[in-house]
N, C-alpha and C positions, 0 to 999 in steps of 0.2 A: 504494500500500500504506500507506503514510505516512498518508495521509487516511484511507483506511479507517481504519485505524487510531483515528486523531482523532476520528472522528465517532464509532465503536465507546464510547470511553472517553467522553464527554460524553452519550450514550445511558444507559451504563450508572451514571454520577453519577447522574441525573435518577431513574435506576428504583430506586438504592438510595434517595435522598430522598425517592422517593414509598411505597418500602416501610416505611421507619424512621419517616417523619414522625409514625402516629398515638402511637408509644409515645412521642415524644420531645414531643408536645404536650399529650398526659392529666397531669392535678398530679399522680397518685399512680398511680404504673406502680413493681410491685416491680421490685429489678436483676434478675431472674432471667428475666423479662417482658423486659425492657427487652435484656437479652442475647440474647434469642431473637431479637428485633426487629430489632438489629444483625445478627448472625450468617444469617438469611433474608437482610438485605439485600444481602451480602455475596454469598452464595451468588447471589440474581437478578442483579447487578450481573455477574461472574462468567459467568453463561450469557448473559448479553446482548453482553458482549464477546467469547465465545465464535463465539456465531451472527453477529455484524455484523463482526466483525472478520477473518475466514477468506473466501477466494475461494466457499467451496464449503460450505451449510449441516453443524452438524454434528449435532443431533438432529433439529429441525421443520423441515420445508420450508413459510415460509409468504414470502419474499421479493416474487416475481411473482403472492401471491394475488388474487385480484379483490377488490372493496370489498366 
């Protein structure tokens, strides 16, 4: 559980980074932008630890999907 856990949370750093990244690299991103940007992050972050973190998925079932 512990690991799960771990890898849940290191999953979900990586998908906030990669959701926040474009506001936090544009030179001119207003804060209001830049708050939404956060706040999405927040939230994907959030349902990533959600789904990877739980025995048992809790919206999508895509774990055993094929490639």
């Amino acid at each position: 559980m512990l690991t799960r856990l771990a890898g849940a949370s290191v999953r979900a750093a990586l998908v906030a980074v990669t959701v926040a990244i474009p506001a936090v690299m544009l030179p001119e991103v207003s804060p209001n932008s830049a708050e939404l940007s956060m706040l999405l992050a927040a939230i994907a972050a959030a349902f990533v630890i959600f789904e990877y973190g739980f025995p048992s998925p809790t919206l999508i079932e895509f774990r055993f999907a094929a490639p």
